[in-house]
N, CA, C and O atoms as a GROMACS GRO file, in nm:
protein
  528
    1UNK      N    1  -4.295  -2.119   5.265
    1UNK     CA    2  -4.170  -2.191   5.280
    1UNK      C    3  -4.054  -2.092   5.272
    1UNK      O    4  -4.047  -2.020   5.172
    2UNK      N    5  -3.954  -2.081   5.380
    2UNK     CA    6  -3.919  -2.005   5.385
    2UNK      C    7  -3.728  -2.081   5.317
    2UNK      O    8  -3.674  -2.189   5.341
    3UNK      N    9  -3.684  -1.970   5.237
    3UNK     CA   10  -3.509  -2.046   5.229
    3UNK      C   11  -3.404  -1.945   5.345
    3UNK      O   12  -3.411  -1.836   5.403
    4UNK      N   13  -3.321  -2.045   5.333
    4UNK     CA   14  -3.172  -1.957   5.438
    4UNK      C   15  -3.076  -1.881   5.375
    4UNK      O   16  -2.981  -1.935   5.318
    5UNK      N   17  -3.090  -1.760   5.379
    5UNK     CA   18  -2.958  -1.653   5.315
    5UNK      C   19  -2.900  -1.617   5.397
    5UNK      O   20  -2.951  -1.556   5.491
    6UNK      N   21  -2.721  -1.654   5.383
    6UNK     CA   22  -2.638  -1.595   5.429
    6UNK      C   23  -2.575  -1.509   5.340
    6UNK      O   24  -2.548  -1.561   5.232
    7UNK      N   25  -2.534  -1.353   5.359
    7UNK     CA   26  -2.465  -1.246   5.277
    7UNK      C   27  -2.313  -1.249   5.398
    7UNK      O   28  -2.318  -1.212   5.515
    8UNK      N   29  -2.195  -1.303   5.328
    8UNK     CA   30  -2.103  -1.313   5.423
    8UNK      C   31  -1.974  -1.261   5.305
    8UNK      O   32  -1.967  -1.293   5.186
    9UNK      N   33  -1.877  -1.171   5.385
    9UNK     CA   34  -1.773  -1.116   5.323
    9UNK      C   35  -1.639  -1.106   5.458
    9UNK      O   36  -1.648  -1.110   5.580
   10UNK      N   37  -1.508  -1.090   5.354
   10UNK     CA   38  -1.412  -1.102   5.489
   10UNK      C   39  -1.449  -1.067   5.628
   10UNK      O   40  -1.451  -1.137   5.729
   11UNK      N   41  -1.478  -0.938   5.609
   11UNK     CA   42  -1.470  -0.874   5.759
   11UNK      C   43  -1.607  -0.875   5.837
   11UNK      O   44  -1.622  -0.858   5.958
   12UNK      N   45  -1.712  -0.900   5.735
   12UNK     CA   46  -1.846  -0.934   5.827
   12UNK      C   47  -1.936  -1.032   5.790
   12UNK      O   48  -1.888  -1.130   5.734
   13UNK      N   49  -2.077  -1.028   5.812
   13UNK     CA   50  -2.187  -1.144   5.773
   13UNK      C   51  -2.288  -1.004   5.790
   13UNK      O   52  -2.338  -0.959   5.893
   14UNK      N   53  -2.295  -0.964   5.678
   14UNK     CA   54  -2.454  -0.829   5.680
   14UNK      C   55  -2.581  -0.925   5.728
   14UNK      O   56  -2.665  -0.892   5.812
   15UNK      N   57  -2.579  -1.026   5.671
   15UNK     CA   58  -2.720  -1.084   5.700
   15UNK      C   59  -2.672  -1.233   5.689
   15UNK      O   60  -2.582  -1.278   5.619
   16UNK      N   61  -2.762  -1.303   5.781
   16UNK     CA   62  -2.774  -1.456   5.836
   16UNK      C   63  -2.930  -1.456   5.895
   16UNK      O   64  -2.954  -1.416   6.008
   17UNK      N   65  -3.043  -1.511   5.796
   17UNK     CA   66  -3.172  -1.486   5.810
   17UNK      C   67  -3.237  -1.605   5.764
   17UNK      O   68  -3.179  -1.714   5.765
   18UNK      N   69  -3.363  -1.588   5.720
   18UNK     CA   70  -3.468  -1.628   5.657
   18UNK      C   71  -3.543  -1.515   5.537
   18UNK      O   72  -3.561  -1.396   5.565
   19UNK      N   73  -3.574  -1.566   5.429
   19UNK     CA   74  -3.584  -1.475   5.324
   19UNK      C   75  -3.756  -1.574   5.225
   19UNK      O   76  -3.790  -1.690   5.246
   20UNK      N   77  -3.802  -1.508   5.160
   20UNK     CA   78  -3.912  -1.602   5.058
   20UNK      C   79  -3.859  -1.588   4.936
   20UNK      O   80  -3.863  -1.688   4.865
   21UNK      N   81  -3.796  -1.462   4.879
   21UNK     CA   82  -3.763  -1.464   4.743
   21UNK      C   83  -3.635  -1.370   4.782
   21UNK      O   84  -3.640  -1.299   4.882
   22UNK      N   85  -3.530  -1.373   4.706
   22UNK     CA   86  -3.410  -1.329   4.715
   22UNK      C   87  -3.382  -1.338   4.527
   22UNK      O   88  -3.406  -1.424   4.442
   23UNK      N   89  -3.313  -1.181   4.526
   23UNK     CA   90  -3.260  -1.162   4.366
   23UNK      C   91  -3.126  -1.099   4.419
   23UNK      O   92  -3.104  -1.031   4.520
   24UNK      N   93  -3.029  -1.152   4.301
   24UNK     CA   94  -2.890  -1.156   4.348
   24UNK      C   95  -2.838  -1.116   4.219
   24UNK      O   96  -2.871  -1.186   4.123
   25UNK      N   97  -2.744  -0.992   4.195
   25UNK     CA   98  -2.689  -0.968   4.064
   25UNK      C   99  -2.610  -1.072   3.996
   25UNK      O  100  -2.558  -1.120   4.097
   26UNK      N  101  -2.561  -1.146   3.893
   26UNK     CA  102  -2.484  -1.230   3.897
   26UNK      C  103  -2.411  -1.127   3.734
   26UNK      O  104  -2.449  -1.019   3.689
   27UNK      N  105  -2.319  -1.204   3.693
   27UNK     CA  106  -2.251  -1.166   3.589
   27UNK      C  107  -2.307  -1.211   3.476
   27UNK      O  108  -2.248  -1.181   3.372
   28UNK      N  109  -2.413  -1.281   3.467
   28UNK     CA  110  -2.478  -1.314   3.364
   28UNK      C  111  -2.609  -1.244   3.327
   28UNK      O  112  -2.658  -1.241   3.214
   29UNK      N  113  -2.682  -1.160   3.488
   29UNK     CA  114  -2.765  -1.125   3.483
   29UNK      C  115  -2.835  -1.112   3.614
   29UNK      O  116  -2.767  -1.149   3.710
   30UNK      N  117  -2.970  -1.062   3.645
   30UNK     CA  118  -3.071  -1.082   3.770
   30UNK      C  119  -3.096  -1.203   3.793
   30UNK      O  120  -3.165  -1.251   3.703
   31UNK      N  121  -3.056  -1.318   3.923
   31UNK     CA  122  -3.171  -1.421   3.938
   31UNK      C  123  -3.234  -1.377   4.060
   31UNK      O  124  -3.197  -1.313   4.159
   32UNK      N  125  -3.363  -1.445   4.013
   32UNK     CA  126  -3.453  -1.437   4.161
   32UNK      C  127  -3.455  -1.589   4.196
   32UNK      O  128  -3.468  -1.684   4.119
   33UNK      N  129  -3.440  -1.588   4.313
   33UNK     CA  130  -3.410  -1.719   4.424
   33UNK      C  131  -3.550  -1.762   4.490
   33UNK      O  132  -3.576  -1.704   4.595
   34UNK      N  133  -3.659  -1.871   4.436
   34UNK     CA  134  -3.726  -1.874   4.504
   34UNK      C  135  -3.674  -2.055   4.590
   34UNK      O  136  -3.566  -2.114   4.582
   35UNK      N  137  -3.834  -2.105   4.681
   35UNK     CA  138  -3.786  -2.168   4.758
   35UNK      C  139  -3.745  -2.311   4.646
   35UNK      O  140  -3.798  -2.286   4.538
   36UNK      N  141  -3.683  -2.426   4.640
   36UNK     CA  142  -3.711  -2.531   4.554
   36UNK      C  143  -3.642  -2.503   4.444
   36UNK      O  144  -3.639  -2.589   4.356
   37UNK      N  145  -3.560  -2.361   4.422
   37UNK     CA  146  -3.464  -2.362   4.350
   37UNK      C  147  -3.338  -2.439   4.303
   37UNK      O  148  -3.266  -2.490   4.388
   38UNK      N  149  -3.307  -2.450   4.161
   38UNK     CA  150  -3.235  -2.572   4.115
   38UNK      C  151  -3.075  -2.504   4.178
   38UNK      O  152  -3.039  -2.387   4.186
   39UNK      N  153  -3.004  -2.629   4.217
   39UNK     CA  154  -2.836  -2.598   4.265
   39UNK      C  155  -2.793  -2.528   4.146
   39UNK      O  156  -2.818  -2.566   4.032
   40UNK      N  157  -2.713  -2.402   4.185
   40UNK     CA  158  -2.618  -2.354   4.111
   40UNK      C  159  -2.448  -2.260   4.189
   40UNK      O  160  -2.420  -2.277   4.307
   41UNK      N  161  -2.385  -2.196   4.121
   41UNK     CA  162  -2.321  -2.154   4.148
   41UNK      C  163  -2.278  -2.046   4.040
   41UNK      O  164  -2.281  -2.068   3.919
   42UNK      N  165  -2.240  -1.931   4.097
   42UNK     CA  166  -2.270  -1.792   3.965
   42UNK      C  167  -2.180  -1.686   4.067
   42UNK      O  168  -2.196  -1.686   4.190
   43UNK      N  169  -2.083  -1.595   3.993
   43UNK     CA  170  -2.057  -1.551   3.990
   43UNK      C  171  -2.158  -1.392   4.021
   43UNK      O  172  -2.264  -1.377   3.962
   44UNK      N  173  -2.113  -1.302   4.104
   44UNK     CA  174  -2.172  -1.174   4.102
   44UNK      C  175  -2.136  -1.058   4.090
   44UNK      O  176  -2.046  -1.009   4.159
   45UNK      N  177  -2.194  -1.001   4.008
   45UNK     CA  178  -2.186  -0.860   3.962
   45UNK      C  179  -2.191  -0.749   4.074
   45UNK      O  180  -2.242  -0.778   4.182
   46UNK      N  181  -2.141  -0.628   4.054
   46UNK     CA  182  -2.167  -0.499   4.145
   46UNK      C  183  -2.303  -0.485   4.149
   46UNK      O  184  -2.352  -0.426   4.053
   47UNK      N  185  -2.368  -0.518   4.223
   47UNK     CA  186  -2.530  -0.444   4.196
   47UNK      C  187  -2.589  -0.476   4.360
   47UNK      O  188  -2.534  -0.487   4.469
   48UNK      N  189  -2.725  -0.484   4.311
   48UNK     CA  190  -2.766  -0.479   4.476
   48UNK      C  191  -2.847  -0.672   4.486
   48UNK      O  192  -2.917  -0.733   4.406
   49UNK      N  193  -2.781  -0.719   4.651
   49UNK     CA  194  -2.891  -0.820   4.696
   49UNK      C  195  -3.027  -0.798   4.737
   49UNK      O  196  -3.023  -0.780   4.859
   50UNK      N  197  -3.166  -0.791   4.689
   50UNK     CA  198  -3.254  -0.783   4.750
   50UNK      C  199  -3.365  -0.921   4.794
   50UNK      O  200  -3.419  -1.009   4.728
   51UNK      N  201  -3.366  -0.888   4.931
   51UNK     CA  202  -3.441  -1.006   5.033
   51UNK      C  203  -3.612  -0.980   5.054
   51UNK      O  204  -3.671  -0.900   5.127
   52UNK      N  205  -3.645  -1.044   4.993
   52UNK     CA  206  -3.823  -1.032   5.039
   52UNK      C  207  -3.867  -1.126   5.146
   52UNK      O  208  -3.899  -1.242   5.124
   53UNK      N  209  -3.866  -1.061   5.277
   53UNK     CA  210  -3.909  -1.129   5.406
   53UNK      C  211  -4.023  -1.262   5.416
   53UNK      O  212  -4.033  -1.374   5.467
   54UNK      N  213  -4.115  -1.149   5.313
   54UNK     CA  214  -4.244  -1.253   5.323
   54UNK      C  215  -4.275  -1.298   5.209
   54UNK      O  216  -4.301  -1.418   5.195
   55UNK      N  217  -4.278  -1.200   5.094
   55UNK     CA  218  -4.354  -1.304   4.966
   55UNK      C  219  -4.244  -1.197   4.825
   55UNK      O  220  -4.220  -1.076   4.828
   56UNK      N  221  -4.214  -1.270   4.750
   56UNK     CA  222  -4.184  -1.224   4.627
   56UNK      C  223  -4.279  -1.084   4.602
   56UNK      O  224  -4.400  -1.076   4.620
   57UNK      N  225  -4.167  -0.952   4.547
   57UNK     CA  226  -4.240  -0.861   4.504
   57UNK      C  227  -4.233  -0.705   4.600
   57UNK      O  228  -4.232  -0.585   4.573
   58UNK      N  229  -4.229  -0.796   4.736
   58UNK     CA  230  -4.221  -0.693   4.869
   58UNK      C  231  -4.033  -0.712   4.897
   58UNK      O  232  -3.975  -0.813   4.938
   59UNK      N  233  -3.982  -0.599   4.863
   59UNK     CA  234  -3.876  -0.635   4.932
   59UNK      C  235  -3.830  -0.569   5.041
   59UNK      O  236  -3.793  -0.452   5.035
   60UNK      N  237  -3.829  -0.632   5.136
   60UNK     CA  238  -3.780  -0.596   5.288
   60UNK      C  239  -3.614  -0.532   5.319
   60UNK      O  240  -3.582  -0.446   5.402
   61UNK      N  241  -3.550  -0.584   5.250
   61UNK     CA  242  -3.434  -0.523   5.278
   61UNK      C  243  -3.308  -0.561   5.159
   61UNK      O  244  -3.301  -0.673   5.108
   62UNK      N  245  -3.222  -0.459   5.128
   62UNK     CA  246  -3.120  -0.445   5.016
   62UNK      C  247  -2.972  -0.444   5.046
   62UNK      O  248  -2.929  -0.346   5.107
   63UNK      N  249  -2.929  -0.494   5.028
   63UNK     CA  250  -2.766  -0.534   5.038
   63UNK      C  251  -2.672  -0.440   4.905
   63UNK      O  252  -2.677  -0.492   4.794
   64UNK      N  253  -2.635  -0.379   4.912
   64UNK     CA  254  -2.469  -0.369   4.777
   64UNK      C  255  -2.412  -0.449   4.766
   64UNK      O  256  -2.401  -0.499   4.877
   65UNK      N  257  -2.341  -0.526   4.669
   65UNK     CA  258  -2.261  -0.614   4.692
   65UNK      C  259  -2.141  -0.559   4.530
   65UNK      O  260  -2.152  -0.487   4.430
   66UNK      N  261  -2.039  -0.647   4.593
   66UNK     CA  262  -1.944  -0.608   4.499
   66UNK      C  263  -1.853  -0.762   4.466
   66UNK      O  264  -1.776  -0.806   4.550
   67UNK      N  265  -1.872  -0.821   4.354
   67UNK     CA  266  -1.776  -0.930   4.318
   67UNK      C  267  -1.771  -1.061   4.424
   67UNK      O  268  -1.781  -1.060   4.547
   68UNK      N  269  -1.757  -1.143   4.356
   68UNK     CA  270  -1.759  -1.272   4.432
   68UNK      C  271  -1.866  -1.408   4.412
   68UNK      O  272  -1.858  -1.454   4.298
   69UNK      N  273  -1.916  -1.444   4.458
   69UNK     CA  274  -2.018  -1.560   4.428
   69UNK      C  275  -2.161  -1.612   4.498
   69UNK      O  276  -2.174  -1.581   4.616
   70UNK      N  277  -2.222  -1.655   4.463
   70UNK     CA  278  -2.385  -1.707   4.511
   70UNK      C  279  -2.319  -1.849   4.486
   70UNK      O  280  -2.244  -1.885   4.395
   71UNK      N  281  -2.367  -1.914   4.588
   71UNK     CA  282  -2.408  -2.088   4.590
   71UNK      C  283  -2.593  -2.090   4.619
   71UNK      O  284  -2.659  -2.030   4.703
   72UNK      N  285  -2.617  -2.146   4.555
   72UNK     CA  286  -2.756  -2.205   4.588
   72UNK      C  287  -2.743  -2.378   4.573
   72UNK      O  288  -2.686  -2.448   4.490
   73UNK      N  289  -2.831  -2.411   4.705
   73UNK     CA  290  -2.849  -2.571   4.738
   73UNK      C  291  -2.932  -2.606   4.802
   73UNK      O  292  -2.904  -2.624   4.921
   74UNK      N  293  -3.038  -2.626   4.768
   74UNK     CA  294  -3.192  -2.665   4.827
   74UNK      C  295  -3.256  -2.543   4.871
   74UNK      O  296  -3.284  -2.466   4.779
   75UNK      N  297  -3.291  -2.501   5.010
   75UNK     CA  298  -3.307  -2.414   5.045
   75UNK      C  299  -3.230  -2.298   5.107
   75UNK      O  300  -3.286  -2.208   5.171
   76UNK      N  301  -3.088  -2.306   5.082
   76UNK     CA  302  -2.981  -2.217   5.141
   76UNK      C  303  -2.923  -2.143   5.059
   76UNK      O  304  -2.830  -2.207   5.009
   77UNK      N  305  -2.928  -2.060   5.027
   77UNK     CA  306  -2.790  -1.955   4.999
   77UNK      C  307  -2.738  -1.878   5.085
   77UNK      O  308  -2.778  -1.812   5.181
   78UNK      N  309  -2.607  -1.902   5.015
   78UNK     CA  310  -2.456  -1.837   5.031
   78UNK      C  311  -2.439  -1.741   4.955
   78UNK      O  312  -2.426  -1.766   4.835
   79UNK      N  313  -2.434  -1.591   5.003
   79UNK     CA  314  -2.328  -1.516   4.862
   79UNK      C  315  -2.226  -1.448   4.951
   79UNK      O  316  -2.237  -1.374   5.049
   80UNK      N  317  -2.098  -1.507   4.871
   80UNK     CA  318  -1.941  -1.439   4.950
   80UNK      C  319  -1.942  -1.379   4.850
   80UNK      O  320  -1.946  -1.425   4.736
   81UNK      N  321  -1.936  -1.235   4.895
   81UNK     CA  322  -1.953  -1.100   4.832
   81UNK      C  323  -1.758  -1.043   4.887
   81UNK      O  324  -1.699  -1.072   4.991
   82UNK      N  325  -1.717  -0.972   4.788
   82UNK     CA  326  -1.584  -0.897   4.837
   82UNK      C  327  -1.627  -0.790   4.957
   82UNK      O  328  -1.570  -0.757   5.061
   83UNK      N  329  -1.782  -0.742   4.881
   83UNK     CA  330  -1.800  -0.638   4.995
   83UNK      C  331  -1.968  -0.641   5.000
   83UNK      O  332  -2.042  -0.673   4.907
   84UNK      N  333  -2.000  -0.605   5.111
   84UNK     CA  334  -2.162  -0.597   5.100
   84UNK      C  335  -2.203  -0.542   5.230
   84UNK      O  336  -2.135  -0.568   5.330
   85UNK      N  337  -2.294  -0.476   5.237
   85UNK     CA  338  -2.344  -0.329   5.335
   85UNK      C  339  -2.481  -0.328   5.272
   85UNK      O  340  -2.514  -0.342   5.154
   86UNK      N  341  -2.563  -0.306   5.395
   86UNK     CA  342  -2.738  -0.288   5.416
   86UNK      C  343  -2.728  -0.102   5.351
   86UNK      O  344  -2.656  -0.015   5.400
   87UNK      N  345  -2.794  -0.091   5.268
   87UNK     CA  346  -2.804   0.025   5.245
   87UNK      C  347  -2.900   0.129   5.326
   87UNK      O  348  -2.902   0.247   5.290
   88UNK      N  349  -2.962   0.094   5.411
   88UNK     CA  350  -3.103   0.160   5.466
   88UNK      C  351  -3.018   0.233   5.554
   88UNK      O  352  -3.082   0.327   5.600
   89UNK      N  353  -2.884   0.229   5.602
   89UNK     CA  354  -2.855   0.334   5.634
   89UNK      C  355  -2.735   0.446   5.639
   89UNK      O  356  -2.682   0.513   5.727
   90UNK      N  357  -2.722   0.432   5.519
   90UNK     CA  358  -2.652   0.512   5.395
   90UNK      C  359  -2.642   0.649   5.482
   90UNK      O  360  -2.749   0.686   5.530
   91UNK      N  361  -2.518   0.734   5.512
   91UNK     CA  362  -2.520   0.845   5.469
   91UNK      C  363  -2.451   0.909   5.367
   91UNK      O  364  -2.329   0.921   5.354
   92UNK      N  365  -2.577   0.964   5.267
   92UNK     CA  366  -2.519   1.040   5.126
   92UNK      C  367  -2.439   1.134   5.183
   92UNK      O  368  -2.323   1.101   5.159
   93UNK      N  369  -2.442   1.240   5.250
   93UNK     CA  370  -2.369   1.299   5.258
   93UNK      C  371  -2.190   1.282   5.254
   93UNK      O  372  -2.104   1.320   5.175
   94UNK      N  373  -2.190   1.206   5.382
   94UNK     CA  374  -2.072   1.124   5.368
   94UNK      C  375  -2.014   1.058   5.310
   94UNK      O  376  -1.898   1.031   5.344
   95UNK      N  377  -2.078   0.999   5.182
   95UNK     CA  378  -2.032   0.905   5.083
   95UNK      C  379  -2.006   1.005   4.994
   95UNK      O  380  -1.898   0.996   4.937
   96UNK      N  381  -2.101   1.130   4.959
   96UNK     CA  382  -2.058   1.234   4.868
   96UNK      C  383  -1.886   1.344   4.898
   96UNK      O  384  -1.812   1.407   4.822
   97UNK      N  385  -1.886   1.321   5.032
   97UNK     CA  386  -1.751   1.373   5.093
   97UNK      C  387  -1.631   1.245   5.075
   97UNK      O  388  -1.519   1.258   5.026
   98UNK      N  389  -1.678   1.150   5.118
   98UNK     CA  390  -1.590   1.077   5.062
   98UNK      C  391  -1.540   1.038   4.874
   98UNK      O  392  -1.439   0.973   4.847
   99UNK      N  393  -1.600   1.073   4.810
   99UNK     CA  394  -1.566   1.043   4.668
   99UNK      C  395  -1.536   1.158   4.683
   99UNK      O  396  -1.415   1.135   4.676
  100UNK      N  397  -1.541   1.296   4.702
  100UNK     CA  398  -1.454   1.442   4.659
  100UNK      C  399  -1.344   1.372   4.704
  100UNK      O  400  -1.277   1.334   4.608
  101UNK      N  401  -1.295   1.337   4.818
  101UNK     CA  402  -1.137   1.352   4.871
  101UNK      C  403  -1.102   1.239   4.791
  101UNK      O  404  -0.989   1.261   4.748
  102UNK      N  405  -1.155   1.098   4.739
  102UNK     CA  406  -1.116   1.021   4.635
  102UNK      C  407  -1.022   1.106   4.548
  102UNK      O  408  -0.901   1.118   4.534
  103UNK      N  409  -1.137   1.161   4.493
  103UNK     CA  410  -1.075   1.245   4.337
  103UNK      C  411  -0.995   1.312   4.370
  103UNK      O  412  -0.903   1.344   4.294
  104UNK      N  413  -1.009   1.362   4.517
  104UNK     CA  414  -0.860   1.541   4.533
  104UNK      C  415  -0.734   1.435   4.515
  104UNK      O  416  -0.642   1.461   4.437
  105UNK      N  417  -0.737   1.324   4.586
  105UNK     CA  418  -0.632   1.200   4.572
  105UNK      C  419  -0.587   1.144   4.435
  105UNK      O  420  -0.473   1.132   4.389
  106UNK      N  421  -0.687   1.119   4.391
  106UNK     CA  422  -0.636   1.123   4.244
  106UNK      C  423  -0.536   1.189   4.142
  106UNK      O  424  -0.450   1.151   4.062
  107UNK      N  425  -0.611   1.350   4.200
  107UNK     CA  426  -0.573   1.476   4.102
  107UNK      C  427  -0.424   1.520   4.132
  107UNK      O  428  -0.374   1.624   4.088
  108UNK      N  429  -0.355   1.421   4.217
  108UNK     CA  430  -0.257   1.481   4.247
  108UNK      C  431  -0.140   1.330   4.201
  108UNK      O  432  -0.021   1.349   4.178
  109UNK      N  433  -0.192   1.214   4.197
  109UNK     CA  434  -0.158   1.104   4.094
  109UNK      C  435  -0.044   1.099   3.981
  109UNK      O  436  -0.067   1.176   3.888
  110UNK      N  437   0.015   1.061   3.975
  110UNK     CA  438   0.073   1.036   3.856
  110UNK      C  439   0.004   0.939   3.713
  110UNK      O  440   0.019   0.822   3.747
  111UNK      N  441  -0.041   0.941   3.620
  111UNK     CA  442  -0.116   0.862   3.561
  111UNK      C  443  -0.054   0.709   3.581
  111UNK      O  444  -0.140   0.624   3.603
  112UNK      N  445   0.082   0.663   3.577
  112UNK     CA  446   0.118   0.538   3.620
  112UNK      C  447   0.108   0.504   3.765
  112UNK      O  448   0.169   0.402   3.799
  113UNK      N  449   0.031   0.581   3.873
  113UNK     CA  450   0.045   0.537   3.970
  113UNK      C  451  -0.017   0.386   4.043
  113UNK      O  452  -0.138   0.368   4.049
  114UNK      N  453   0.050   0.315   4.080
  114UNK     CA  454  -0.078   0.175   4.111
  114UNK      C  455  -0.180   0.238   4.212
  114UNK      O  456  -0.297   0.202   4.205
  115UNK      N  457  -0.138   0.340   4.315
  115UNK     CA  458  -0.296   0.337   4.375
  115UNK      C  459  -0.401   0.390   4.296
  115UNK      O  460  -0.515   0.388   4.342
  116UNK      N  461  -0.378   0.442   4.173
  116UNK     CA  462  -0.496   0.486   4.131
  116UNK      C  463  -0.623   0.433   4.118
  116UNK      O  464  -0.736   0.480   4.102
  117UNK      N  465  -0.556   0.283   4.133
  117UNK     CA  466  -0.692   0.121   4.103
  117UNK      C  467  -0.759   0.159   4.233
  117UNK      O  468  -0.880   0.179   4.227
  118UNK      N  469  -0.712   0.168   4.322
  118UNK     CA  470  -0.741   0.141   4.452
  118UNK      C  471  -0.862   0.285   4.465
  118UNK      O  472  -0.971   0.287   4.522
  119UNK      N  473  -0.812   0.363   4.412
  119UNK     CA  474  -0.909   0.493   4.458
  119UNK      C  475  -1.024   0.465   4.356
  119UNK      O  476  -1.140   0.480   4.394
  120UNK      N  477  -1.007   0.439   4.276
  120UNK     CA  478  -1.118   0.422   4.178
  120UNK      C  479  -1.236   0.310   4.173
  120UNK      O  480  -1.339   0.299   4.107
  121UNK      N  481  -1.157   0.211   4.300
  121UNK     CA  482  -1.254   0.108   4.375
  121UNK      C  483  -1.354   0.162   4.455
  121UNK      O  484  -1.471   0.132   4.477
  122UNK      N  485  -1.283   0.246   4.492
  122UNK     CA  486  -1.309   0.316   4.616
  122UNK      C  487  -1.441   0.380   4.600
  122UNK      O  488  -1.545   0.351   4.660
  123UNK      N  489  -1.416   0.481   4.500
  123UNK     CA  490  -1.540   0.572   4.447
  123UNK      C  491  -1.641   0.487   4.366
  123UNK      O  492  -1.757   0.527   4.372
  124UNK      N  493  -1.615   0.370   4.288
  124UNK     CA  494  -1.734   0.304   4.295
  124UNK      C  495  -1.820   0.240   4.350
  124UNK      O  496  -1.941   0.226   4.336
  125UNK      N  497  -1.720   0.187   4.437
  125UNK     CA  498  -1.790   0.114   4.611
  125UNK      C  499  -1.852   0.271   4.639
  125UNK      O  500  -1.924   0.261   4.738
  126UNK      N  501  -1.852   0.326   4.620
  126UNK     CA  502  -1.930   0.483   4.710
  126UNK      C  503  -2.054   0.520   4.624
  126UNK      O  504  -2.163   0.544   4.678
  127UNK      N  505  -2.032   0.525   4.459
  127UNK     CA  506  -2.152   0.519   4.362
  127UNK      C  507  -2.260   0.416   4.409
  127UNK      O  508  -2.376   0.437   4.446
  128UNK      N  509  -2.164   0.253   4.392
  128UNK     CA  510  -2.302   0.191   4.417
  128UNK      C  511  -2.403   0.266   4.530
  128UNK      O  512  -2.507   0.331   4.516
  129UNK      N  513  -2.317   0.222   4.662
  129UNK     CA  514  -2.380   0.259   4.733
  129UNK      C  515  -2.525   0.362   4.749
  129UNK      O  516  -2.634   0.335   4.798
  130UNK      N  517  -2.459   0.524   4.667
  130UNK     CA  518  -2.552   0.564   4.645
  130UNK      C  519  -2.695   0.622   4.557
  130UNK      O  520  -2.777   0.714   4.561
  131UNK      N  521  -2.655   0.488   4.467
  131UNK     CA  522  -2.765   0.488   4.362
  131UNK      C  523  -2.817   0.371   4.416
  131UNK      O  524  -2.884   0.304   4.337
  132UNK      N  525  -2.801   0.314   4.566
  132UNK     CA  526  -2.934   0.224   4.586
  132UNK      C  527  -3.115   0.272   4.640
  132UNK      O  528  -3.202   0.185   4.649
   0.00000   0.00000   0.00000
């Protein structure tokens, strides 16, 4: 029995599928999503979505996600993620070039500056990424 995951954020939809077991970071903790799961709604943590195609255990494919929410309702989930990207095709390199010029941006900052939030989003959206 298969459930419906949608991973949808402003600017895209990473995934609109079919899934058997789905685990979703939430702010309380890991849930795993199987099919016949009770309705909820939960808040999510920075961590990763992972989708098991066929059976709990195998997971087929991994999402980042950053802030926002899971709905579960019969067999469907929803998670509106602020941000979320398939990691399988990550380049470290580039994510490692991008957090240097983060920080050169930083280092030149004023400690009251407001973009500093913004760069420091920045480079963790780039961590997750590459500790998946």
């Amino acid at each position: 029995m298969a459930m419906k995951l949608r991973i949808v954020c402003p600017d895209s939809c990473p995934f609109d599928g079919e899934a058997a077991f789905v685990t979703v970071p939430t702010t309380d903790g890991q849930v795993g999503i199987a099919p016949l799961h009770a309705s909820e709604i939960s808040t999510i943590a920075p961590g990763y979505v992972r989708v098991c195609d066929e059976r709990m255990g195998q997971v087929d494919r991994t999402f980042a996600v950053t802030g926002g929410y899971v709905q579960i309702t019969g067999d469907k989930i929803i998670v509106l993620a602020t941000r979320a990207r398939d990691v399988s095709g990550i380049d470290r390199e580039e994510l490692q070039a991008k957090i240097q010029g983060f920080e050169d941006q930083l280092s030149v900052l004023s400690e009251n500056d407001a973009h500093r939030a913004y760069l420091y989003n920045e480079i963790a959206w780039c961590k997750l990424l590459l500790d998946a």
